[in-house]
C-alpha positions as CSV (number, residue, x, y, z in Angstrom):
1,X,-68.3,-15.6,49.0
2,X,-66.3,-12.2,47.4
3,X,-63.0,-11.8,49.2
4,X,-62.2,-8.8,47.0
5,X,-64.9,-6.4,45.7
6,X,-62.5,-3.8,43.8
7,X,-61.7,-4.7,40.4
8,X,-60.4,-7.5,39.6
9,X,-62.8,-9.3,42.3
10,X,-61.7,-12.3,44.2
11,X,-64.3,-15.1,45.0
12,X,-63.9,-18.1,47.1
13,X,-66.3,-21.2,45.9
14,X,-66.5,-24.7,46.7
15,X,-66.9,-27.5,44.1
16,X,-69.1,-30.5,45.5
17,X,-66.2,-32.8,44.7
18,X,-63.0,-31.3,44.8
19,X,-63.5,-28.4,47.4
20,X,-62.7,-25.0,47.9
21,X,-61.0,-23.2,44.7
22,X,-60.8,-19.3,44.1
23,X,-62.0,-17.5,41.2
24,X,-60.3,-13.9,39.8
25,X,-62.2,-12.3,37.6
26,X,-61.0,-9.7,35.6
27,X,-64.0,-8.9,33.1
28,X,-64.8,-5.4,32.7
29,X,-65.8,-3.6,29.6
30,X,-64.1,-0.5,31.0
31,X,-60.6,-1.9,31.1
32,X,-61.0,-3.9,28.4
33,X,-60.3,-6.8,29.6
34,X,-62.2,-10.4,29.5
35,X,-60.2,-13.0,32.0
36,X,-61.2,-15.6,34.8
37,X,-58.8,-17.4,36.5
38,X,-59.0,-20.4,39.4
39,X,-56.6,-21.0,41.8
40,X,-56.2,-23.8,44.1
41,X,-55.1,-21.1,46.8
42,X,-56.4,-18.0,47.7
43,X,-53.5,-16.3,48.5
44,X,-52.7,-17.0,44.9
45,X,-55.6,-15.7,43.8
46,X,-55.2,-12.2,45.8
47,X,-51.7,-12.5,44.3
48,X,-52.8,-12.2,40.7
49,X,-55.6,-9.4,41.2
50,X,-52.9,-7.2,42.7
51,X,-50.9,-7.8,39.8
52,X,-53.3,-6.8,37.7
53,X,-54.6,-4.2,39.7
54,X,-50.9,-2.7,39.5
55,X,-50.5,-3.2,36.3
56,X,-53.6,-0.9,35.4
57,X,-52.3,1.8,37.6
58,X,-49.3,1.8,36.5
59,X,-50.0,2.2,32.7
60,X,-52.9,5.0,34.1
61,X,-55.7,3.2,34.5
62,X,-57.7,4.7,31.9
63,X,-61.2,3.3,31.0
64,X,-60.7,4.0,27.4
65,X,-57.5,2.3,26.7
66,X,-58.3,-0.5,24.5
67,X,-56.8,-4.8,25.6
68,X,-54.2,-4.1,22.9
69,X,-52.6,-1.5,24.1
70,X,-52.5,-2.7,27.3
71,X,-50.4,-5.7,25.7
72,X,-48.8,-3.8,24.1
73,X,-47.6,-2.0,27.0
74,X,-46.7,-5.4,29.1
75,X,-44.5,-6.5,26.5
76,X,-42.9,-3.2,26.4
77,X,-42.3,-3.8,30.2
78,X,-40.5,-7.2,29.4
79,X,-38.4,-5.8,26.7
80,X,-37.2,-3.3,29.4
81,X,-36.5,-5.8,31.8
82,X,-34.3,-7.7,29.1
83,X,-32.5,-4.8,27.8
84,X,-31.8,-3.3,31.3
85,X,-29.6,-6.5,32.3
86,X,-26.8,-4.9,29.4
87,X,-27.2,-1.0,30.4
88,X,-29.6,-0.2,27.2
89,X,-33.5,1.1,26.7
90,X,-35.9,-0.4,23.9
91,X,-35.4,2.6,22.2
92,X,-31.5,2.2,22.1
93,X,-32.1,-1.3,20.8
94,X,-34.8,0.6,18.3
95,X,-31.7,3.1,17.5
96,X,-29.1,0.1,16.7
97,X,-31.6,-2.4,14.5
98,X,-32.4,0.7,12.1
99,X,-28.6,1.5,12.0
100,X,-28.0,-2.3,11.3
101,X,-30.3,-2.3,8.1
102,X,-29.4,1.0,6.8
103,X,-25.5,-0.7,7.0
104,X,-27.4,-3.6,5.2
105,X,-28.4,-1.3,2.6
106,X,-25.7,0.7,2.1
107,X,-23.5,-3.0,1.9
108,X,-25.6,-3.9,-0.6
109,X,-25.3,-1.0,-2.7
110,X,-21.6,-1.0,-2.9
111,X,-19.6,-2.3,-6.0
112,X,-17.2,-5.2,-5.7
113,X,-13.6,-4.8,-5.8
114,X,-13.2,-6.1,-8.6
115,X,-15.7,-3.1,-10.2
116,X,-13.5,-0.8,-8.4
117,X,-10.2,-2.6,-9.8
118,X,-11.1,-1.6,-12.9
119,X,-12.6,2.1,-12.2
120,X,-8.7,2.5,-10.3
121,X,-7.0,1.4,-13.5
122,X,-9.3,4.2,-15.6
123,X,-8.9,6.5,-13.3
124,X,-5.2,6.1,-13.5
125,X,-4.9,5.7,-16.9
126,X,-6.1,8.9,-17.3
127,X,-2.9,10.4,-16.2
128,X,-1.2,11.1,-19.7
129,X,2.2,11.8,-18.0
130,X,2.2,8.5,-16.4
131,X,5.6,6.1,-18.0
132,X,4.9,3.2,-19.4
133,X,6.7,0.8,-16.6
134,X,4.3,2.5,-14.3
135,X,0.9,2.1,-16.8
136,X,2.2,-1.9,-16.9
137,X,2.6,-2.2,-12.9
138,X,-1.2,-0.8,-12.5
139,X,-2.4,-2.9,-14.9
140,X,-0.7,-6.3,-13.5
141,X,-1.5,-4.7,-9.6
142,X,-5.0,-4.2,-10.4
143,X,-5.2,-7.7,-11.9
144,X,-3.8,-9.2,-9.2
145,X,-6.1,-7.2,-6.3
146,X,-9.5,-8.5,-8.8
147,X,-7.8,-12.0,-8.7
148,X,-7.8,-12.2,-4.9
149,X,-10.2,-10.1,-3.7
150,X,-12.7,-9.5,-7.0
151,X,-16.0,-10.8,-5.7
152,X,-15.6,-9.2,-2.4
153,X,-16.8,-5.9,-1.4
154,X,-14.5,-3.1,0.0
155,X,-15.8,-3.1,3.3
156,X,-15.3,-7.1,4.0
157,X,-11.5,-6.9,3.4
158,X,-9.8,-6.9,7.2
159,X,-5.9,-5.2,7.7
160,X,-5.0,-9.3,8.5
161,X,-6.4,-11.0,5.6
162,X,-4.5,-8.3,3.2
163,X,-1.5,-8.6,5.4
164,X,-1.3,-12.6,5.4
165,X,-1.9,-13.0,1.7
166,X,0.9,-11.0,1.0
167,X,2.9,-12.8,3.8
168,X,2.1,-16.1,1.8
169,X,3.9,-14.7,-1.8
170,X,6.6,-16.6,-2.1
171,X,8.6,-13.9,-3.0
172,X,11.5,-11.8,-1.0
173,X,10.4,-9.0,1.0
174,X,11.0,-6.4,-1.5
175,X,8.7,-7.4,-3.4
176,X,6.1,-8.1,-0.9
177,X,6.8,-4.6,-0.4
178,X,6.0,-3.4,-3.8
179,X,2.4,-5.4,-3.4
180,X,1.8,-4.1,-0.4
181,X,2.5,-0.5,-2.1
182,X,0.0,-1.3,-4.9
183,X,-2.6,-2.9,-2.7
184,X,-2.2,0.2,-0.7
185,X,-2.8,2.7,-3.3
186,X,-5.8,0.8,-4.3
187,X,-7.7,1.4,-1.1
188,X,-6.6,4.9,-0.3
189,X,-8.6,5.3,-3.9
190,X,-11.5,3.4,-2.7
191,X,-11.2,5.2,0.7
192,X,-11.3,9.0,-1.1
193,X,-13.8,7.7,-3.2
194,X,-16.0,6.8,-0.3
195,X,-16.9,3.4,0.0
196,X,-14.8,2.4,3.2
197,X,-13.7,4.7,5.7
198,X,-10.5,3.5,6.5
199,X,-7.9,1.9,4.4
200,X,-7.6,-1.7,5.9
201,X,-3.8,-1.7,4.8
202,X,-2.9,0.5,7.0
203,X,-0.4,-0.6,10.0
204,X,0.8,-3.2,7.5
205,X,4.8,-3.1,6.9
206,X,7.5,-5.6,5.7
207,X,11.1,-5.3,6.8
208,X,13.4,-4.7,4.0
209,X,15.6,-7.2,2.6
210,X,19.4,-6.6,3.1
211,X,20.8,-5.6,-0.1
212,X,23.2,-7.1,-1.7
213,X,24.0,-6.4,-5.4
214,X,26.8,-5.9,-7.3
215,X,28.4,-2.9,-9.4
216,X,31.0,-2.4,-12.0
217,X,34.5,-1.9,-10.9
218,X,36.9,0.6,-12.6
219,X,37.8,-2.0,-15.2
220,X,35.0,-3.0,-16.2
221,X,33.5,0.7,-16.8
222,X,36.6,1.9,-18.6
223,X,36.0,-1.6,-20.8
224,X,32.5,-0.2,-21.6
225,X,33.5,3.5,-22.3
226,X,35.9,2.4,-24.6
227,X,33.7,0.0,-26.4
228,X,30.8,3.0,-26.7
229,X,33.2,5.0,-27.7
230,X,34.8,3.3,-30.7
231,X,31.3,1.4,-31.8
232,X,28.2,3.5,-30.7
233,X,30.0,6.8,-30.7
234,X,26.1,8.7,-30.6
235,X,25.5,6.9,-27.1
236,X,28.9,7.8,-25.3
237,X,27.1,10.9,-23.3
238,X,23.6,8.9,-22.3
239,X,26.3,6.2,-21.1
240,X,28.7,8.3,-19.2
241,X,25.3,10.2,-17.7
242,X,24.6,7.0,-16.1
243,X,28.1,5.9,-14.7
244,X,29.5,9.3,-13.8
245,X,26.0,11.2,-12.6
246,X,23.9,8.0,-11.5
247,X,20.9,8.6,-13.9
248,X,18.3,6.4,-14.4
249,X,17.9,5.3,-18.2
250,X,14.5,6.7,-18.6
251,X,16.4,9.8,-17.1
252,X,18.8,9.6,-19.3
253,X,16.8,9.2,-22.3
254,X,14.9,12.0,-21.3
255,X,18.0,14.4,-21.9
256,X,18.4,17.0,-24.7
257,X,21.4,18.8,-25.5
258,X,19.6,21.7,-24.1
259,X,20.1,20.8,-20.7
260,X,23.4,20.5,-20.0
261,X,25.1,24.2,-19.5
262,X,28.7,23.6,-20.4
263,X,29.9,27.2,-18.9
264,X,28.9,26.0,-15.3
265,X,28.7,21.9,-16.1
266,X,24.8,22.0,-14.7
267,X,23.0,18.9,-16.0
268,X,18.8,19.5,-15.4
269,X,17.7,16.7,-14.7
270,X,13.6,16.2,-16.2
271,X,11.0,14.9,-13.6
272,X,10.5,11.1,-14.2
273,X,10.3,8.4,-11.6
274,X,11.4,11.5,-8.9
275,X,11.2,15.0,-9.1
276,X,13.4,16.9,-11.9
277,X,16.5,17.9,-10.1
278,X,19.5,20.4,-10.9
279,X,23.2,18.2,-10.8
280,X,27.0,19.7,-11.0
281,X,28.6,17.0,-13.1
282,X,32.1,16.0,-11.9
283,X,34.8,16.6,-14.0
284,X,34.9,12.8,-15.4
285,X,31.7,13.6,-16.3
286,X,32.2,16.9,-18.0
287,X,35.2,15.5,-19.9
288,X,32.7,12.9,-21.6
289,X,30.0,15.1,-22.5
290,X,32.7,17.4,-23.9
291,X,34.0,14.2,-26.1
292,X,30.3,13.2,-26.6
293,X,29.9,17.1,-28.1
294,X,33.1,17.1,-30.1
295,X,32.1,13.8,-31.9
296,X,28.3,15.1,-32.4
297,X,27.1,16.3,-35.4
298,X,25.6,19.9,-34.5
299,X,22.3,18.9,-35.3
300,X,22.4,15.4,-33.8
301,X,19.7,14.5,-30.9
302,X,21.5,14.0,-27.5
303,X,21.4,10.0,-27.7
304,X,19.3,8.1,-30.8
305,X,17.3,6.1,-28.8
306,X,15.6,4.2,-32.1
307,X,16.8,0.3,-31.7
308,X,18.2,0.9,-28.5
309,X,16.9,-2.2,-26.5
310,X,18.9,-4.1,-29.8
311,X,22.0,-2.2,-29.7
312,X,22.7,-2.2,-26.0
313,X,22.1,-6.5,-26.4
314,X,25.3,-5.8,-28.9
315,X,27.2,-3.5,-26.5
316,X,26.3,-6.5,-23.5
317,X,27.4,-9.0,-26.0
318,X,31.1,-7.5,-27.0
319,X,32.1,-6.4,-23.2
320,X,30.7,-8.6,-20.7
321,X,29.5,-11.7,-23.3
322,X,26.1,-10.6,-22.9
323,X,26.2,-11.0,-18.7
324,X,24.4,-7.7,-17.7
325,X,24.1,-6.2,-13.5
326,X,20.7,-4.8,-13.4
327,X,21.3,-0.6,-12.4
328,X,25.1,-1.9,-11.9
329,X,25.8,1.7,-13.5
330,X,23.5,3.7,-10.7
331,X,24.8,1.7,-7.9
332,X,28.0,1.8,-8.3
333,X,28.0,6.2,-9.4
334,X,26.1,5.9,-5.1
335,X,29.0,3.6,-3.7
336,X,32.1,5.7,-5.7
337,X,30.3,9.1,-4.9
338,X,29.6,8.1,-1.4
339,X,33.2,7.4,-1.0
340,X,34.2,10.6,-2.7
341,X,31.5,13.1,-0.6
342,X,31.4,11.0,2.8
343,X,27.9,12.1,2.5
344,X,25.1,10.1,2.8
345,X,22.9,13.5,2.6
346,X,24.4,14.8,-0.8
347,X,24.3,11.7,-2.9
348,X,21.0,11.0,-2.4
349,X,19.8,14.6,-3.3
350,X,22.4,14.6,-6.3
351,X,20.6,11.0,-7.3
352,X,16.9,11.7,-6.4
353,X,16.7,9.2,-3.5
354,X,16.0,9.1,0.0
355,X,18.6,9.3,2.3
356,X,17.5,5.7,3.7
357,X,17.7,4.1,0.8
358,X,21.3,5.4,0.1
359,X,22.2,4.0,3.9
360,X,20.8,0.8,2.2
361,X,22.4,0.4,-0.9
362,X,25.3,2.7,-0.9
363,X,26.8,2.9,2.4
364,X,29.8,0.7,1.9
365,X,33.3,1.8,2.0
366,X,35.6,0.7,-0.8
367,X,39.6,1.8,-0.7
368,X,40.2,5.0,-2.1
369,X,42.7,3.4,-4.8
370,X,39.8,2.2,-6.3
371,X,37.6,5.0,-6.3
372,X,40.1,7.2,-7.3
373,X,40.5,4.8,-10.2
374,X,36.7,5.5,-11.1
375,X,36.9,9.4,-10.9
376,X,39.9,9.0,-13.1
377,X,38.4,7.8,-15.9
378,X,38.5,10.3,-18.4
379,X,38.3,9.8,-22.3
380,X,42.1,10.2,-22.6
381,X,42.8,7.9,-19.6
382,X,40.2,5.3,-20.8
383,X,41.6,5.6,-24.4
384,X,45.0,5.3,-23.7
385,X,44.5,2.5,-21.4
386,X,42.3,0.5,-23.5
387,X,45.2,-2.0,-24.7
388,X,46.4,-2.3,-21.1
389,X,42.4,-4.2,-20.4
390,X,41.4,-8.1,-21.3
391,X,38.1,-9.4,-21.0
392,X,39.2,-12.3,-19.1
393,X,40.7,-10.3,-16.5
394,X,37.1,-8.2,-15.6
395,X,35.5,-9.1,-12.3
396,X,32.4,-7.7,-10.3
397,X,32.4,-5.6,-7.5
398,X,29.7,-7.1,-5.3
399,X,28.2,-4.7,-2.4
400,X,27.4,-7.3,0.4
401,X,28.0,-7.0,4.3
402,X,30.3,-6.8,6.0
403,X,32.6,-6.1,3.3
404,X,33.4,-5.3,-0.7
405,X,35.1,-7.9,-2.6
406,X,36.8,-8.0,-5.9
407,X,37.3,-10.8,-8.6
408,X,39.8,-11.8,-9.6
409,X,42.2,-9.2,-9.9
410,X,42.8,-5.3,-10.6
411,X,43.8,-4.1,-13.8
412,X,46.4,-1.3,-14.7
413,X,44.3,1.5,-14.4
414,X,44.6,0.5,-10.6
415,X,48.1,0.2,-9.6
């Protein structure tokens, strides 16, 4: 007996044995479809028709779509169902698989760092006005970033993997800060060059140590002035440059007799590790260039730098028995000019720094005897005192919070 006549059509049946079943058959070679179905219940059986009865309405019923499409379509209609349950359509899951391999793609194309360590260092290189302090530090920074990182590729490298690697150095903090500068530098090259989009250093930054270093007091400078003067007569003015106007030694080996004006005592400073700068010597320091000048032969360079890594070993040896303070000249011109300015603001544009690392390193206060002492330290006054000094009788002036303290005693140029 046909309970439904309308496509798909519903029959009920009886089986001699078993009994009643119901039969849905859905074979029609205008829908393209070829199914028969029996169900112990009939209103299971009217259940199923109507299913597919909607379902060919839905997708527009038309007598020429083939049984594949029609698939085609039902699957469609699960994938929908799936993807509604997150707020997205097939074709926004479509949209994000082609983005993902196109990323694949692009990943796979990239070079590894430690490719781009080396195209960094050329790149650098290239730079003919770079120093050769700065050449070495690229090449040992570079090395370093291929060591740890060389067989990745720019885009794997997360802000905390870079951030706790450095942490791990077992080094102070300024150094971790000089990494973290090369490191940085790295991947702002790798980020112009467009390989990543944003360097993963950034929002990384290490506190600075407290500094504490030590200087040379007035003794001890008018011990080395006196020395210079009397045994390396040629490298009195690149000496006094450095105690009485805070230069660098690459700055002062940069200097030519041609720029110092002695009409209005203007040193020009050439661009080095900072920008070149113009500097109004004080009058300590004009007094030694004048003796460096007077005891010049006219056509003598500035300072003979041939040998000079050898002769200031001699100079270290005969004054301080070869003991040496790393920039003890520099730091101490900040700490006896920040005591003779009270400003934080002009020494670190007369020495090229920043004014926070002059609140670092040179805010200390020292008692004006003693820097008094320092700015008095002319030729004459260092000449004539020279007898009055003993080698055993030279301490260090050591910057260190809270306060400034002297060993073991002051000399005459003092009292």
């Amino acid at each position: 007996m046909i309970l439904r006549k309308a496509f798909p059509q519903v029959y009920e049946l009886e089986h001699p044995k078993n009994g009643k079943y119901w039969l849905v058959s859905a074979r029609s070679a205008k829908w393209g479809m070829n199914e028969r179905k029996v169900f112990p219940k009939k209103e299971l059986a009217i259940k199923h028709a109507q299913k597919i009865d909607g379902q060919l309405v839905k997708f527009g019923g038309q007598p020429d779509v083939p049984k594949g499409k029609i698939e085609l379509a039902e699957r469609f209609q699960g994938l929908t169902e799936k993807l509604a349950v997150f707020g997205q359509s097939p074709e926004d899951a479509v949209n994000h698989f082609v983005r993902h391999l196109g990323n694949e793609i692009s990943k796979q194309a990239k070079p590894f760092v430690r490719n781009l360590a080396d195209d960094w260092t050329a790149f650098k290189f290239a730079d003919q006005t770079l120093s050769k302090r700065f050449v070495n530090e690229i090449r040992r920074y570079a090395q370093f970033i291929k060591s740890k990182w060389g067989n990745l590729k720019p885009d794997e490298l997360k802000k905390n993997e870079i951030d706790l690697l450095i942490k791990g150095l077992k080094v102070s903090n300024n150094t971790r800060r000089k990494y973290l500068r090369y490191v940085r530098m790295f991947f702002s090259w790798v980020t112009d060059e467009g390989h990543i989009a944003k360097n993963p250093t950034d929002g990384i930054f290490y506190k600075p140590d407290d500094f504490n270093g030590a200087f040379y007091s007035p003794e001890q400078t008018a011990k080395l002035l006196s020395y210079i003067a009397e045994n390396q007569k040629d490298l009195i003015g690149y000496y006094a440059l450095l105690t009485f106007a805070g230069l660098r030694p690459s700055e002062g080996g940069r200097v030519q007799w041609s720029d110092y004006n002695f009409k209005t005592k203007e040193l020009y400073v050439r661009k080095g590790k900072t920008n070149a700068r113009h500097i109004i010597l004080e009058p300590a320091a004009v007094a030694w260039m004048k003796f460096h000048r007077e005891h010049s032969p006219d056509d003598a360079p500035f300072a003979k730098l041939k040998n000079l890594a050898n002769r200031e070993k001699v100079i270290r040896k005969a004054v301080f028995n070869g003991k040496w303070v790393q920039d003890g000249l520099r730091h101490g011109f900040g700490t006896y000019f920040k005591a003779l300015t009270q400003s934080i603001e002009k020494v670190a544009d007369y020495m090229g720094n920043s004014p926070d690392i002059v609140k670092r390193h040179y805010a200390r206060t020292i008692a004006k005897d003693d820097w008094e002492a320092f700015w008095n330290l002319t030729p004459e006054r260092v000449m004539a005192e020279k007898s009055a000094l003993n080698v055993s009788d030279i301490g260090l002036w050591v910057t260190s919070e809270p306060e400034i303290k002297f060993l073991p005693q002051k000399s005459a140029l003092c009292a």
